[in-house]
C-alpha positions as a Markdown table, in Angstrom:
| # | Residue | x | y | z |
|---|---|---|---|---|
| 1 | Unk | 0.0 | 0.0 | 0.0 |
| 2 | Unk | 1.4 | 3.8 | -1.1 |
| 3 | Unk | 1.5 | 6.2 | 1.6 |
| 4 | Unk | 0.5 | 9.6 | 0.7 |
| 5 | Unk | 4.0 | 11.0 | 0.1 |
| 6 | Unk | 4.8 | 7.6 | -2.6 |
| 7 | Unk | 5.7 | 8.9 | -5.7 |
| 8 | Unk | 6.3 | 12.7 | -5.2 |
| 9 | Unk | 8.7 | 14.6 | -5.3 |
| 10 | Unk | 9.9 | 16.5 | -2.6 |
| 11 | Unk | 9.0 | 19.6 | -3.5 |
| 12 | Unk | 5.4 | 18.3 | -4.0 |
| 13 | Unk | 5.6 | 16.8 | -0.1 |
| 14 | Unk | 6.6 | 19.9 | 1.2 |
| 15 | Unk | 3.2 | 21.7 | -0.8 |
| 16 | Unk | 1.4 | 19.3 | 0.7 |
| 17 | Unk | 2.2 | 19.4 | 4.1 |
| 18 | Unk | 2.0 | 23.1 | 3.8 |
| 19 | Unk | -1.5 | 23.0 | 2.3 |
| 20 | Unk | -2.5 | 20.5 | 5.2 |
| 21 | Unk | -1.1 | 22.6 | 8.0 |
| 22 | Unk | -2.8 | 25.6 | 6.5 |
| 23 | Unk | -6.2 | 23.7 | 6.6 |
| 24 | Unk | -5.8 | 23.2 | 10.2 |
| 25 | Unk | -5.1 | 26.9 | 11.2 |
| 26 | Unk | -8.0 | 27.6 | 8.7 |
| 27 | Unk | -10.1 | 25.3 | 10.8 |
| 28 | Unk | -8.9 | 26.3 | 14.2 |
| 29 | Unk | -9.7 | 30.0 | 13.1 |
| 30 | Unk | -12.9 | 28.9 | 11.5 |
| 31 | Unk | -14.7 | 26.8 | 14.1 |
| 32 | Unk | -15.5 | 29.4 | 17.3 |
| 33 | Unk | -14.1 | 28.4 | 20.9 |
| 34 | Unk | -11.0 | 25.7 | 18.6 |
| 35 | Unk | -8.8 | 29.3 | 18.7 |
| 36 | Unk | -9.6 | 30.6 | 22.0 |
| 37 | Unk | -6.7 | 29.5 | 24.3 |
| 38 | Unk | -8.0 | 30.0 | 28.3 |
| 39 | Unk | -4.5 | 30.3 | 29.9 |
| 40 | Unk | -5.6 | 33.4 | 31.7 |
| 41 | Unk | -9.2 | 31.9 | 33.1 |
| 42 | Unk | -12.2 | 29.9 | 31.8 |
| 43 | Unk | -15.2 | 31.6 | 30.8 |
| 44 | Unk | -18.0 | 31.3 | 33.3 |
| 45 | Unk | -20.5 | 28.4 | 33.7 |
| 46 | Unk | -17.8 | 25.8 | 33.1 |
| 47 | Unk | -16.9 | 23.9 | 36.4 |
| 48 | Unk | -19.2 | 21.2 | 35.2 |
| 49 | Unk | -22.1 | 21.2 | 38.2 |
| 50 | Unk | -25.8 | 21.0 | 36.9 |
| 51 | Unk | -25.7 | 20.1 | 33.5 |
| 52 | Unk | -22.8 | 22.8 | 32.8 |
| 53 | Unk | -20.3 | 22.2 | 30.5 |
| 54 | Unk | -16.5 | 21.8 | 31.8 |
| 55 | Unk | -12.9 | 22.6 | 30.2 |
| 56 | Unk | -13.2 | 19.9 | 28.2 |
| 57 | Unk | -15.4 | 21.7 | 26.0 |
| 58 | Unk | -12.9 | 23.0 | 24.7 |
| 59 | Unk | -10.3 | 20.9 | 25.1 |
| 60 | Unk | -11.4 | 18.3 | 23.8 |
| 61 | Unk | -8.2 | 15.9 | 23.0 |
| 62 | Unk | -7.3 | 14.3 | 26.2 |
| 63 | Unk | -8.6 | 11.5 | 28.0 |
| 64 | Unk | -11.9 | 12.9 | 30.5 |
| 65 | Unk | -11.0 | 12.4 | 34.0 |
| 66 | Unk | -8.4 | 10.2 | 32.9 |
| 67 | Unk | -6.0 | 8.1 | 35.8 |
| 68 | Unk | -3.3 | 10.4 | 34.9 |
| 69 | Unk | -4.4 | 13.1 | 36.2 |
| 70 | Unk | -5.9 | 14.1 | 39.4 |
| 71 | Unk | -8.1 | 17.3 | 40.8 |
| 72 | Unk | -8.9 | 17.7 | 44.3 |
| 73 | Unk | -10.0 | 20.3 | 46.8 |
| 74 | Unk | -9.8 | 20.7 | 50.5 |
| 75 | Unk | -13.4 | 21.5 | 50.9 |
| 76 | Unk | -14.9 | 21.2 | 54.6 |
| 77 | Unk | -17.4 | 18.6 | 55.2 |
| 78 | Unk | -19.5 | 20.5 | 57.7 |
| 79 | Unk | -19.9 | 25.0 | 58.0 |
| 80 | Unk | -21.3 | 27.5 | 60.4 |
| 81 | Unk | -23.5 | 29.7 | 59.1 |
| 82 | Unk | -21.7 | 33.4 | 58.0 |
| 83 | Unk | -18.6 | 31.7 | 58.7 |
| 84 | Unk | -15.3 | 31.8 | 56.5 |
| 85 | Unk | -12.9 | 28.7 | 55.1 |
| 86 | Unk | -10.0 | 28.6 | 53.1 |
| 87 | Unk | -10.7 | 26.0 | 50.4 |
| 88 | Unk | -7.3 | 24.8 | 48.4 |
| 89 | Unk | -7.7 | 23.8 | 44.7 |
| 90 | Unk | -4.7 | 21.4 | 43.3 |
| 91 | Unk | -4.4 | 19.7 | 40.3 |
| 92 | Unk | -1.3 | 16.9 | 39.7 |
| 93 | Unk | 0.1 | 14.9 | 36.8 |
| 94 | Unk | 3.3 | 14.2 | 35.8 |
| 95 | Unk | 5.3 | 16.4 | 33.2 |
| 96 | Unk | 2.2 | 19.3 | 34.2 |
| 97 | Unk | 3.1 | 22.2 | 32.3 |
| 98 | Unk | 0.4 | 24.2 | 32.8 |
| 99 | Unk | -3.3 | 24.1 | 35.2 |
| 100 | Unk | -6.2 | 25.7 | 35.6 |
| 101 | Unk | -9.6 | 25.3 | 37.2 |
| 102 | Unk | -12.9 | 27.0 | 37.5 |
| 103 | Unk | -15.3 | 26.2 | 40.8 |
| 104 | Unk | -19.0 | 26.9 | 42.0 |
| 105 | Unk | -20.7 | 26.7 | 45.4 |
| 106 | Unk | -24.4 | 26.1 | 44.9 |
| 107 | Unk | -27.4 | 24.8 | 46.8 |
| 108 | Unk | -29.8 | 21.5 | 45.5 |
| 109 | Unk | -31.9 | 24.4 | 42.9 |
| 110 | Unk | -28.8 | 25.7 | 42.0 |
| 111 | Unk | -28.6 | 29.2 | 43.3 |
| 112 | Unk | -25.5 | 30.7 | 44.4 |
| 113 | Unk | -24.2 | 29.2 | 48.3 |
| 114 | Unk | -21.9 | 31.5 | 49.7 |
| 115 | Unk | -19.5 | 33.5 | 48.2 |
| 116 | Unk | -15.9 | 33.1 | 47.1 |
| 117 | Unk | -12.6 | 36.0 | 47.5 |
| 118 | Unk | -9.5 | 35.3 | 45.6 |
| 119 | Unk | -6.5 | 35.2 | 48.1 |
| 120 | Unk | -4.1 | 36.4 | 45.7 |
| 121 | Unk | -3.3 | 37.6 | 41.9 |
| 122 | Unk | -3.1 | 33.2 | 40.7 |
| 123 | Unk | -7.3 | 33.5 | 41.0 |
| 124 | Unk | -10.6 | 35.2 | 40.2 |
| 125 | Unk | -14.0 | 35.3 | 41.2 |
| 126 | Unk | -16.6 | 36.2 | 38.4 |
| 127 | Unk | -20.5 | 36.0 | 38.5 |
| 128 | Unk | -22.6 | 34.6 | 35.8 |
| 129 | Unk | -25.7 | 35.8 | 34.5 |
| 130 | Unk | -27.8 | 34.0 | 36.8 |
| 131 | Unk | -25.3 | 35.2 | 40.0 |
| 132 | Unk | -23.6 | 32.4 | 40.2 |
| 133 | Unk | -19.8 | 32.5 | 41.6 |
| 134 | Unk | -17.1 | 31.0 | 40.1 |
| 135 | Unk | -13.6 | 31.0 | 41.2 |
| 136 | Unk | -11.3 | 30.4 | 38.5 |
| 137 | Unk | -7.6 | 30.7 | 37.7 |
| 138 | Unk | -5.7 | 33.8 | 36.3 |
| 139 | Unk | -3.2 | 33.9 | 33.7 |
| 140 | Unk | -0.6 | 34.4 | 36.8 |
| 141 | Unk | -2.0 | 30.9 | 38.1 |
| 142 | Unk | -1.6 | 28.6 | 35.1 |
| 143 | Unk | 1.8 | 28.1 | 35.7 |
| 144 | Unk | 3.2 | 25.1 | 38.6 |
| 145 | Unk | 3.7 | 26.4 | 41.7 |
| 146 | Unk | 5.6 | 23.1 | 42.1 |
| 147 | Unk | 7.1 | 20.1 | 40.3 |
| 148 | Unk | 4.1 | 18.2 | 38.5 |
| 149 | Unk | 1.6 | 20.7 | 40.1 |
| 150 | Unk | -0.9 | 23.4 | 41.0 |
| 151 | Unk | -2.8 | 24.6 | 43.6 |
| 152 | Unk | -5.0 | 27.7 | 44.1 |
| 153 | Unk | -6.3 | 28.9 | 47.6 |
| 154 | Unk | -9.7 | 30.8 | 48.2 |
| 155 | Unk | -11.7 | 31.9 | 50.8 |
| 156 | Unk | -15.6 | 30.9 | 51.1 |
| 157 | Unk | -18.1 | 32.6 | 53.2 |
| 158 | Unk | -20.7 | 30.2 | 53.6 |
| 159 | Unk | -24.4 | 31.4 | 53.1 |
| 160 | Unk | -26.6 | 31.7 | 56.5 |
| 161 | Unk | -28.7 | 29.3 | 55.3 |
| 162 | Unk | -27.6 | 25.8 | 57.2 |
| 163 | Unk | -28.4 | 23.8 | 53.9 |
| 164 | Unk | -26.6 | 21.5 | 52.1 |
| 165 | Unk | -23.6 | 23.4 | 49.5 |
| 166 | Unk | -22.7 | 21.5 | 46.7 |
| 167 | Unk | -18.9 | 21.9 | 45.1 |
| 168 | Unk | -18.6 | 21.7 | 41.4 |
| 169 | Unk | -14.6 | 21.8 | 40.1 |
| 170 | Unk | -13.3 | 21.2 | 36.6 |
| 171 | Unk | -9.7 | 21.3 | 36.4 |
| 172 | Unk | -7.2 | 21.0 | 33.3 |
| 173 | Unk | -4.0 | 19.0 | 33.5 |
| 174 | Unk | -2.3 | 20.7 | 30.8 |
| 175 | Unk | 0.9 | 20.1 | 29.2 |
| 176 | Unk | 1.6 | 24.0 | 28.3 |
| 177 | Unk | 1.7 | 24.1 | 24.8 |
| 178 | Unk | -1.2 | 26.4 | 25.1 |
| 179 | Unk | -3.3 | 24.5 | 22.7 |
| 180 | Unk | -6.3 | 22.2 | 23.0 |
| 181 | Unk | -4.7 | 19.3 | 22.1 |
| 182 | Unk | -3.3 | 16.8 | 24.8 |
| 183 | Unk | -4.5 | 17.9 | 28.4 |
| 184 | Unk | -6.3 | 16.1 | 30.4 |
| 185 | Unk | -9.8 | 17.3 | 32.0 |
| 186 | Unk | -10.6 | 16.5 | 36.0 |
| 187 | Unk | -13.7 | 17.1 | 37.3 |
| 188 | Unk | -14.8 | 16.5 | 41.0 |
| 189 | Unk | -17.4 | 17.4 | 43.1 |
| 190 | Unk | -18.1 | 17.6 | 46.9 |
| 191 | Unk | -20.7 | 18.6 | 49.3 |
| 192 | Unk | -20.6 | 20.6 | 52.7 |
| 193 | Unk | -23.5 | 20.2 | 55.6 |
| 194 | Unk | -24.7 | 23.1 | 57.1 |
| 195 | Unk | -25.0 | 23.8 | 60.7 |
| 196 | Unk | -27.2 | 26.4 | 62.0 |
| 197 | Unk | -24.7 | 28.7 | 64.3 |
C-alpha cells in the first residue's frame, strides 16, 4: 500500500504538508471556541455542576477524568453559618506544564451558596448571569507552583442558610503548549453540611 507521500517529489511533499497545515489553522480560526486559548481563566458556567459544561469543551483531545491526572480540593465537610474557610484547589500529573480550574458553590436548585474571594493575583472570582460565583484561575496561576503541580487557595463565606452546598470543580492538566490538544480534564465534586450557628 502507497502512503501519501509515494511517488512525489519533494517539492510536491513539502506543498502538501504546507496545504495541510494551512487547513488546520484555517479550521482552528474557522470553528469558534478551537482558537480561544484559556490560559488566563475559563469563561463562566464551566466547572461542570448541573448540567454545565467543563474545560473539556474546549479541550477536547485528552482522555476525561483520565487516571493520569488528578483534581482535588480541600473542601470542609460540615460549615457554620456566615462563617469563613480557606478552600485549596490542586491539580497533579506528571510532566504538568500548565493548570487551571474554575469552581461553583451552589445549593440543590442551583442558586449561588456563599461567596468566594481570591486570596491572591493566581485567582478570580466572576459572576454569571444567573449570579452564580465561580472561582477560576488567572493567567498568573496557570503556571506550577511546584514540580508536576498546581494549587489555588480561596476563601468561602458560607451562606446563612444551614443547607446542604454542593462543590462543582473542573480542572485542566495541561501540558503548556497552550493548545487544546493533549491535556487532560478533572472534574470532582463535593458537598458541605450546614450547621445552624
Amino acid at each position: 500500500m502507497k502512503t501519501p507521500s509515494a511517488g512525489r517529489s519533494s517539492a510536491q511533499t513539502r506543498v502538501f504538508e504546507t496545504r495541510a497545515f494551512l487547513s488546520i489553522v484555517a479550521l482552528a480560526v474557522a470553528v469558534p471556541g478551537l482558537a480561544q486559548l484559556y490560559r488566563d481563566g475559563p469563561p463562566v458556567h464551566y466547572a461542570g455542576g448541573f448540567g454545565e459544561p467543563t474545560c473539556h469543551a474546549c479541550h477536547f483531545d485528552g482522555t476525561f477524568n483520565s487516571p493520569d491526572a488528578r483534581a482535588r480540593a480541600m473542601v470542609p465537610d460540615t460549615f457554620a453559618s456566615d462563617s469563613t474557610y480557606l478552600i485549596t484547589v490542586v491539580v497533579s500529573k506528571a510532566d504538568l506544564g500548565a493548570a487551571g480550574f474554575s469552581m461553583s458553590s451552589r445549593f440543590r436548585n442551583g442558586a449561588q451558596a456563599g461567596s468566594f474571594l481570591a486570596t491572591d493575583e493566581r485567582a478570580t472570582v466572576e459572576s454569571g448571569p444567573t449570579g452564580v460565583q465561580f472561582a477560576m484561575h488567572t493567567l498568573d496561576g496557570s503556571d506550577p507552583v511546584a514540580p508536576d503541580s498546581n494549587a489555588w487557595t480561596l476563601i468561602w463565606t458560607a451562606p446563612p442558610e444551614a443547607d446542604t452546598v454542593f462543590f462543582h470543580i473542573a480542572a485542566n492538566a495541561a501540558n503548556g503548549d497552550d493548545s487544546e490538544l493533549g491535556d487532560l480534564i478533572e472534574t470532582v465534586s463535593y458537598f458541605s453540611l450546614g450547621a445552624a450557628r
